[in-house]
C-alpha positions as CSV (number, residue, x, y, z in Angstrom):
1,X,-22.9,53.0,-13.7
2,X,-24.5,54.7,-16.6
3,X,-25.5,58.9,-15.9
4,X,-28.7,59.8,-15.8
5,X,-28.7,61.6,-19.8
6,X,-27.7,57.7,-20.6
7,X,-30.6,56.0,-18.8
8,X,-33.0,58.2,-20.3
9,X,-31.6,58.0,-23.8
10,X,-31.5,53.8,-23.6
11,X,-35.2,54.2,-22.2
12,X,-36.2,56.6,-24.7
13,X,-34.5,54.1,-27.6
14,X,-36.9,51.4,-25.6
15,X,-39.6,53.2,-26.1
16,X,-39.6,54.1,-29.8
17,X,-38.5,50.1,-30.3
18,X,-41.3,49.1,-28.5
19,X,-43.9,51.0,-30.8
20,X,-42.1,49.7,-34.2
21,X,-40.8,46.4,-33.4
22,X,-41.2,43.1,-31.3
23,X,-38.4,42.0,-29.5
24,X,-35.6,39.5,-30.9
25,X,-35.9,35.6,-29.8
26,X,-32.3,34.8,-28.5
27,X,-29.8,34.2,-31.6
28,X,-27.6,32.3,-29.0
29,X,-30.1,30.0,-27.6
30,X,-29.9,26.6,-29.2
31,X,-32.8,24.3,-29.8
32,X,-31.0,21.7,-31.8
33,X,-33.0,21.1,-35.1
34,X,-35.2,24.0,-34.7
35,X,-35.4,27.6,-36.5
36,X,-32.4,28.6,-39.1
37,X,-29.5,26.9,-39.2
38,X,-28.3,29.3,-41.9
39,X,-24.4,30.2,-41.5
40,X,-24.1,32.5,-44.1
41,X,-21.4,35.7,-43.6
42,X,-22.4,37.1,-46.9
43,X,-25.6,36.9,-48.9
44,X,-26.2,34.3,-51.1
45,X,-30.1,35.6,-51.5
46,X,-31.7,35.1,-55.6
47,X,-32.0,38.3,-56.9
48,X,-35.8,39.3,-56.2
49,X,-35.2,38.0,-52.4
50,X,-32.2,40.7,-52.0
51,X,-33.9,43.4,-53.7
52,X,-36.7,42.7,-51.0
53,X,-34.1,42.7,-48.0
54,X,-32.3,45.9,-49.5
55,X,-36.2,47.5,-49.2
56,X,-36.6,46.5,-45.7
57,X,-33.5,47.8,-45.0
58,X,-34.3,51.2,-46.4
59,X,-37.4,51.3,-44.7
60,X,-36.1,50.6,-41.3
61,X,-33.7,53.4,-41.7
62,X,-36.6,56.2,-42.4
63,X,-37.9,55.0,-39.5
64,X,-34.9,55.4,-37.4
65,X,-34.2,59.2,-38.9
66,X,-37.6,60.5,-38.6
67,X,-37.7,59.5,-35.1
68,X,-34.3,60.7,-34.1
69,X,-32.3,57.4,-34.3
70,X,-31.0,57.8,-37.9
71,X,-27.7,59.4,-37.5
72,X,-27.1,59.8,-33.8
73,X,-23.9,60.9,-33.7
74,X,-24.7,63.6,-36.4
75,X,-25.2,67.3,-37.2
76,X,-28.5,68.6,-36.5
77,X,-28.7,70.0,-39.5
78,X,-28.8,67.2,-41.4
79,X,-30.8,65.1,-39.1
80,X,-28.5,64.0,-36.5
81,X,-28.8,64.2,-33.0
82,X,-25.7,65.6,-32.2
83,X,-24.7,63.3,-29.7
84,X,-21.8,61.1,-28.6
85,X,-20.2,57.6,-29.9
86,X,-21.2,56.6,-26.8
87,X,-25.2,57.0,-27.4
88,X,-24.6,55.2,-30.5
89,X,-23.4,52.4,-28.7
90,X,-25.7,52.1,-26.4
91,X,-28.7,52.3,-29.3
92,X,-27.0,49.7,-30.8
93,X,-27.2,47.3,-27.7
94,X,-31.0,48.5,-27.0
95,X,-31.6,47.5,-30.7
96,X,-29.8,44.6,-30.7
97,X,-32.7,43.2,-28.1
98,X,-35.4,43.3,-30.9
99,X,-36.3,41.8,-34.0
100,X,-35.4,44.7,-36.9
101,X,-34.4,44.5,-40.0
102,X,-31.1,44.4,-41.1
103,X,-29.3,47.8,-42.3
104,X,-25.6,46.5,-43.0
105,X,-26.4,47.5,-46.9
106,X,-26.8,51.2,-45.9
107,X,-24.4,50.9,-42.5
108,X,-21.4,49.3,-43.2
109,X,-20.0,51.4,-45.8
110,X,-22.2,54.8,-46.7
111,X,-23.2,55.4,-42.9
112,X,-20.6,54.4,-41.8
113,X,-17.4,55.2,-43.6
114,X,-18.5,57.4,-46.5
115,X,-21.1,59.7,-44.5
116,X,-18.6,60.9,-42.5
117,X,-16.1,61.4,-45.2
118,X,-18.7,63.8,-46.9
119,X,-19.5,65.3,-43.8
120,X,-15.2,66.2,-43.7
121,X,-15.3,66.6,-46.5
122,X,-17.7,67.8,-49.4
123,X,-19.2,71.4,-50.2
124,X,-21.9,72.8,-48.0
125,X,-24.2,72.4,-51.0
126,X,-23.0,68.7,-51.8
127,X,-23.9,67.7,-47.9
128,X,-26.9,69.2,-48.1
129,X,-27.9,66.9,-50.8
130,X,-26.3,63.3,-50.2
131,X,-26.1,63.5,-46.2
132,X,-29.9,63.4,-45.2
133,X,-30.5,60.8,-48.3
134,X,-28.1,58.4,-47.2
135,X,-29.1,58.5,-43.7
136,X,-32.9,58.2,-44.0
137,X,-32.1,55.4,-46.5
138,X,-32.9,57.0,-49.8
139,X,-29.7,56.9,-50.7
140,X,-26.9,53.9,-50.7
141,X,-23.3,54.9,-50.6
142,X,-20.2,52.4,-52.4
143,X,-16.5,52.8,-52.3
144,X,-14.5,53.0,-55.7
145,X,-11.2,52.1,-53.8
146,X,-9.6,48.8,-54.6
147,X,-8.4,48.2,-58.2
148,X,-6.2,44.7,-59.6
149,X,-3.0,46.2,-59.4
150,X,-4.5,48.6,-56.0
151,X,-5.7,46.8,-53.1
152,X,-3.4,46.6,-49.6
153,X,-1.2,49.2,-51.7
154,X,-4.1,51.1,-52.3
155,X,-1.9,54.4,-53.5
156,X,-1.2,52.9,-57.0
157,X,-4.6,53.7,-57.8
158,X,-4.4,54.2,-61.8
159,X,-7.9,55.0,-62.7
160,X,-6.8,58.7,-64.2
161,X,-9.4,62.3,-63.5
162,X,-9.0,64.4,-66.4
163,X,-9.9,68.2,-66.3
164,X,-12.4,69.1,-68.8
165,X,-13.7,72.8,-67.8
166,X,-16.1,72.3,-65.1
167,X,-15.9,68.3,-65.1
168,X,-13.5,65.7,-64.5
169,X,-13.5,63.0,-66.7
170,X,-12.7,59.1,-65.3
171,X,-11.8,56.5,-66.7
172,X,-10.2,53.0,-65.1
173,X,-11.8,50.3,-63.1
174,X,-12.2,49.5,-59.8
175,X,-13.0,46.1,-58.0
176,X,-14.4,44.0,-55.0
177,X,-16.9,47.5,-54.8
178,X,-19.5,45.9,-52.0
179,X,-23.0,46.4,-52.8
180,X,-22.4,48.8,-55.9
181,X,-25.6,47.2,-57.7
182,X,-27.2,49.1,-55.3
183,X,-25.6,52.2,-54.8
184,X,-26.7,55.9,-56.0
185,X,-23.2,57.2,-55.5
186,X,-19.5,55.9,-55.3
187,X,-16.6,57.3,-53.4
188,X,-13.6,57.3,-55.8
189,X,-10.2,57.5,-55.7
190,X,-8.4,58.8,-58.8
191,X,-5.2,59.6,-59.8
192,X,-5.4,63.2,-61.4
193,X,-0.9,63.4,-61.4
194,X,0.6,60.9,-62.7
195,X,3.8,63.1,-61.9
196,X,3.7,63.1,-58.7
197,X,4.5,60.7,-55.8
198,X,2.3,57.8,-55.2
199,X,-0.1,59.5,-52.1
200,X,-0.1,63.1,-53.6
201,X,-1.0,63.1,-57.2
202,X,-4.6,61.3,-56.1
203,X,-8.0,63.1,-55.8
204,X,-10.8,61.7,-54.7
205,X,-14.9,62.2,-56.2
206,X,-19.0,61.9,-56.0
207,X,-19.7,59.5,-58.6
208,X,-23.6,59.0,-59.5
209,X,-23.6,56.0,-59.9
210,X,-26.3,56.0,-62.7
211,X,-24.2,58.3,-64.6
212,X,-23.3,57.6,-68.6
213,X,-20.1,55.3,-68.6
214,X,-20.8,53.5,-65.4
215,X,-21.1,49.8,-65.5
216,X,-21.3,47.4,-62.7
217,X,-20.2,43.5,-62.9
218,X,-21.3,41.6,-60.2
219,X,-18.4,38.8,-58.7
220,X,-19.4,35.7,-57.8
221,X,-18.2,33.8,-54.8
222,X,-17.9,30.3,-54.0
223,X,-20.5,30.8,-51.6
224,X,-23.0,31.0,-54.2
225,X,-23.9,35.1,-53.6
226,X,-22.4,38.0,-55.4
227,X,-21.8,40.9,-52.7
228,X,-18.5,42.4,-54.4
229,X,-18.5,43.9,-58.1
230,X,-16.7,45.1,-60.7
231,X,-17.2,48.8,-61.8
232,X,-15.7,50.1,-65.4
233,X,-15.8,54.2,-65.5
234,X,-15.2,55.0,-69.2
235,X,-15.6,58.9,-70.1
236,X,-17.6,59.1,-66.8
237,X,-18.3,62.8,-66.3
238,X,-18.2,64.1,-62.8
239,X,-19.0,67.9,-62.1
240,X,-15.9,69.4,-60.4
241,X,-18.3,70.5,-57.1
242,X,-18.0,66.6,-56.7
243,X,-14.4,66.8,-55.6
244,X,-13.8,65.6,-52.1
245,X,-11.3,67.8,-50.5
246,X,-8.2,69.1,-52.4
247,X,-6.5,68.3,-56.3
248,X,-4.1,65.9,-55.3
249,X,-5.4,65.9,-51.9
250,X,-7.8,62.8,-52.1
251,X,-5.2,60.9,-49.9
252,X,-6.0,62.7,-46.8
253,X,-9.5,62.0,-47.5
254,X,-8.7,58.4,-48.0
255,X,-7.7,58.3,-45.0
256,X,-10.6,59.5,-43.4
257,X,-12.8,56.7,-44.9
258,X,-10.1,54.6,-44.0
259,X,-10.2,55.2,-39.8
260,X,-13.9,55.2,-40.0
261,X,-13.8,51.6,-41.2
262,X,-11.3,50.4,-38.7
263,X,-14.6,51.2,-36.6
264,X,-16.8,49.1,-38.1
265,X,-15.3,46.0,-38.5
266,X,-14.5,43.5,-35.3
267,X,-17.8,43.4,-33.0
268,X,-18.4,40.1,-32.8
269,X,-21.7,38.0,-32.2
270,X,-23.9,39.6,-35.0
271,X,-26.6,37.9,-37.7
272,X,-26.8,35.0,-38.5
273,X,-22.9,33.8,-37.5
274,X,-23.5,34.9,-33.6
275,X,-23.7,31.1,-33.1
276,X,-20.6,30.7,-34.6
277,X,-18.8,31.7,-31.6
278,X,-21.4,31.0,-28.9
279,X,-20.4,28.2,-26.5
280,X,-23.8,26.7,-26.4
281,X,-24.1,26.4,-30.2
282,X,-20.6,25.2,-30.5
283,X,-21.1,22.1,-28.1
284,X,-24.2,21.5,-29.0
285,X,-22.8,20.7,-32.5
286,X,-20.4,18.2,-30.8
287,X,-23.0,16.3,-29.2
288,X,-25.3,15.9,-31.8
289,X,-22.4,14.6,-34.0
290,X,-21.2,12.6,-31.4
291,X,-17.5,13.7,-30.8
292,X,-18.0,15.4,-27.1
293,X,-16.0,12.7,-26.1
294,X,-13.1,13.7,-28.1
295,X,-11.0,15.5,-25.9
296,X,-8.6,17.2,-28.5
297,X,-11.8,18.5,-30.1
298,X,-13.3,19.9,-26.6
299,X,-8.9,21.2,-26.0
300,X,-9.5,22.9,-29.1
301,X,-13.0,24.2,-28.4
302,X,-12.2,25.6,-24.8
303,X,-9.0,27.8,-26.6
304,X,-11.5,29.0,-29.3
305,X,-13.9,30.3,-26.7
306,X,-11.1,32.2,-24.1
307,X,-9.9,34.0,-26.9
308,X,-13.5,34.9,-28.3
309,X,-14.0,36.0,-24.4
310,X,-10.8,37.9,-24.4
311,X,-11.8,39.7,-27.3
312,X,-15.4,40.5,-25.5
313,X,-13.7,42.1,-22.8
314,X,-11.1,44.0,-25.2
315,X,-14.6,45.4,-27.0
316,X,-15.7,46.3,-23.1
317,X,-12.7,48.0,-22.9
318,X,-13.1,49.8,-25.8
319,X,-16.7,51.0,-24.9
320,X,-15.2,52.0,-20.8
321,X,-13.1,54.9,-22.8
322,X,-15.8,56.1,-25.2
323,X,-18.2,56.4,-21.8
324,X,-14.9,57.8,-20.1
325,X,-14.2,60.2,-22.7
326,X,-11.4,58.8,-24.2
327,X,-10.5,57.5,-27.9
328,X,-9.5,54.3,-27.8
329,X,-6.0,53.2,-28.3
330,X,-5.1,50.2,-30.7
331,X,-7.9,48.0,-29.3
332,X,-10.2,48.2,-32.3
333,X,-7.5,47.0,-34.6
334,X,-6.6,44.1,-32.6
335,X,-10.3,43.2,-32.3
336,X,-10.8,43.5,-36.0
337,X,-7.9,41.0,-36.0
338,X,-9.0,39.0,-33.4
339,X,-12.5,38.7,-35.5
340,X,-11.7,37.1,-38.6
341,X,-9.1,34.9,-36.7
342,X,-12.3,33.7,-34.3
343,X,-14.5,32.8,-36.8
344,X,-11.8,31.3,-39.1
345,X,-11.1,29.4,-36.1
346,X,-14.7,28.5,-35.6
347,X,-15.2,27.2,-39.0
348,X,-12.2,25.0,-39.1
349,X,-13.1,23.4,-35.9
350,X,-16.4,22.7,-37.2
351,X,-15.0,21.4,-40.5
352,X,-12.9,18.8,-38.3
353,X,-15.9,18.4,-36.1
354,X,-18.0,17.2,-38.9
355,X,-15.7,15.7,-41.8
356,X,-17.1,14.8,-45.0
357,X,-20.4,16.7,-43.8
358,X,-19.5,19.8,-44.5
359,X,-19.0,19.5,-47.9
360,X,-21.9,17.1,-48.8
361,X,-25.3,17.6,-47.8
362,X,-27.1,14.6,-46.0
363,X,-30.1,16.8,-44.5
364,X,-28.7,16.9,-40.9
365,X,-29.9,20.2,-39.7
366,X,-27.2,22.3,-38.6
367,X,-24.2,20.8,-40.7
368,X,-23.8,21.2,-43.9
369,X,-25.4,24.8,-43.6
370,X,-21.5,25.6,-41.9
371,X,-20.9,25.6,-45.7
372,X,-20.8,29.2,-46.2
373,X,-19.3,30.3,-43.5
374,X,-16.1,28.0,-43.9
375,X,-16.6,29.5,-47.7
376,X,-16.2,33.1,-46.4
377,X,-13.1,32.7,-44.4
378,X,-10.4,33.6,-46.6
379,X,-12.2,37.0,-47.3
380,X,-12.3,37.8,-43.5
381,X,-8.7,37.9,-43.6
382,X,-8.7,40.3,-46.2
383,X,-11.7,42.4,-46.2
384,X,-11.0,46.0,-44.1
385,X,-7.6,45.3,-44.2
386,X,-5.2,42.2,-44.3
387,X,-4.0,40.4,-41.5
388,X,-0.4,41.4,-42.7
389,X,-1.0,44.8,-42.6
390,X,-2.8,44.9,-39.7
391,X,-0.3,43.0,-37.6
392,X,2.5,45.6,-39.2
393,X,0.4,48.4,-37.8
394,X,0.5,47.3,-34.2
395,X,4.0,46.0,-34.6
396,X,5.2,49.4,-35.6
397,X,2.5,51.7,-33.9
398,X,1.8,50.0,-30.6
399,X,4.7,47.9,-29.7
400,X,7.2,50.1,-31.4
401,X,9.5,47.4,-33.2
402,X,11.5,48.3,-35.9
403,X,9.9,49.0,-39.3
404,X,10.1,46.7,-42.3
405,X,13.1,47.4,-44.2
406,X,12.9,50.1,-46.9
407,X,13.6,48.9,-50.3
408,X,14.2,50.8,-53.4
409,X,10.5,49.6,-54.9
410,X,9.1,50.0,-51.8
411,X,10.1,53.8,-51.1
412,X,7.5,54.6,-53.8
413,X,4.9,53.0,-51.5
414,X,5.1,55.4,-48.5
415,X,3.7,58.8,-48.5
């Protein structure tokens, strides 16, 4: 049962939602032919449409900071509220009820990875600056992690930080940068000693991202959109005050970003791919295509759907120790995991569910718009680390099996 300070702040969140916003139909709820059939994981939207989302987005934010809901979790100082994971939580279900506009541009990554990494961080003067504009949506944050030869092995960063007095100087590229055409500012690992092991000769920066140098190459996917970019740093000066923690110290601050994005991928059942995993959706599909009578289809459907419910109560269990006062454990990298392998699932039994109409559009509402999302798998496997890596993690960490073998090459790899 929730305290008291909980059902006050949940009605409190009702109330404010209630003055700004109308409530959400149900995303779950099917109608067959009617609404959106859109299946989309990334955006696919024509320029002047995203620009138009990215604005709504900003806007909804301001709203949420100057009423308190902004940054809950936060310092005061800044804006926050000062309160618990658990509040945020709960906001999130309250919100979750009603029909607002979608923040994942500011969330994902600045809110919610590379706020807090400031916040550990920067200089007093450098939160003071970036930490209320990124969380009343002025500002968009980007992370200049992955390069080519830099992605799961993300300490062979080569992008090099030269001293130059008071600046650093970069130069290097970085790539897959989500929503850097929109960004003000770019987290970026460097490597500032080339001398020195892998994880300790890296230092990580500020980067404005409309300083002189910086140039951003949008990606393409096969699903038609262009989240990810390219971004080139050549002779890009950054003042030394925009230095995230120590010289050579940027890996601890990596890894900062890093936990902080464990927790933001794996809750399952949001936007526009909720139906995805939703039972009624699912065998909805079946009977408008007529193969409900196909019992290895419905066998295969009824696996799909205990492990997407396993992974609901594995999320529960997750939100019992926040409430409880505990961190949790390894279950929020087994339910990233579990994520991707759900909705890769889910689009593969769809693609078998509706054969050649996937892949060529006859009209049919709700079947060849399953386009995208079978598009977008492969990336769900990667994105916020690989399943391979993942898997190692709770080998190693959680059931305690014996680590990979060391090879010579691969001793350069560990800090």
């Amino acid at each position: 049962m929730e305290s008291d300070d909980m059902q006050d702040f949940a009605a409190e969140a009702r109330r404010f939602l209630d003055a700004h916003v109308a409530k959400a139909p149900d995303r779950t709820a099917v109608t067959w032919g009617e609404g959106d059939d859109s299946m989309a994981y990334f955006s696919s939207l024509p320029p002047d449409e995203e620009r138009e989302f990215v604005q709504c987005a900003r806007e909804w934010q301001r709203i949420r900071y100057e009423n308190g809901f902004g940054w809950i979790t936060g310092p005061e100082e800044y804006g926050g509220r000062g309160l618990t994971p658990v509040h945020d939580l709960l906001y999130d279900a309250v919100e979750s009820e009603y029909d607002v506009a979608d923040t994942g541009v500011l969330s994902v990554i600045g809110l919610g990875m590379i706020g807090p990494t400031i916040l550990a961080h920067a200089q007093p003067h450098i939160k003071d600056r970036w930490l209320p504009a990124m969380y009343r949506g002025d500002a968009i944050a980007c992370q200049l992690f992955s390069e080519p030869g830099a992605g799961s092995d993300l300490a062979s960063v080569t992008t090099r930080a030269v001293r130059e007095g008071d600046d650093w100087v970069l130069n290097g590229q970085k790539v897959w940068t989500s929503v850097a055409q929109h960004s003000q500012i770019g987290l970026a690992l460097t490597r500032t000693n080339p001398d020195a092991r892998k994880h300790r000769g890296i230092t990580a920066f500020l980067v404005p991202m409309d300083a002189p140098g910086v140039e951003v190459r949008p990606l393409r996917q096969m699903t038609g959109g262009a989240d990810f970019n390219e971004v080139f740093l050549t002779d890009v000066r950054v003042p030394d005050d925009h230095r995230l923690g120590e010289i050579d110290g940027g890996w601890a601050v990596a890894l900062t970003t890093l936990m902080n994005e464990r927790a933001t991928v794996g809750s399952e059942g949001v936007g526009p791919v909720a139906a995805a995993l939703s039972p009624d959706h699912l065998s909805a599909l079946m009977r408008a295509t007529w193969t409900w009578d196909d019992r290895a289809l419905r066998a295969r459907l009824a696996e799909l759907l205990v492990d997407v419910l396993a992974t609901e109560h594995l999320n529960a269990r997750a939100l019992r120790k926040l409430r409880a006062g505990v961190a949790p454990g390894p279950e929020m990298s087994v339910s990233k995991l579990m994520y991707g392998q759900n909705l890769t699932r889910a689009a593969h039994f769809v693609s078998d569910v509706l054969g050649p109409r996937i892949i060529a559009d006859t009209g049919q509402w709700g079947t060849y718009a399953w386009t995208e999302l079978l598009l977008a798998t492969p990336a769900l496997r990667i994105l916020g680390g690989t399943e391979e890596i993942m898997k190692n993690i709770l080998a190693e960490r959680v059931l305690g099996l014996p680590k990979e073998p060391v090879t010579t090459a691969a001793k350069e790899v560990r800090p």
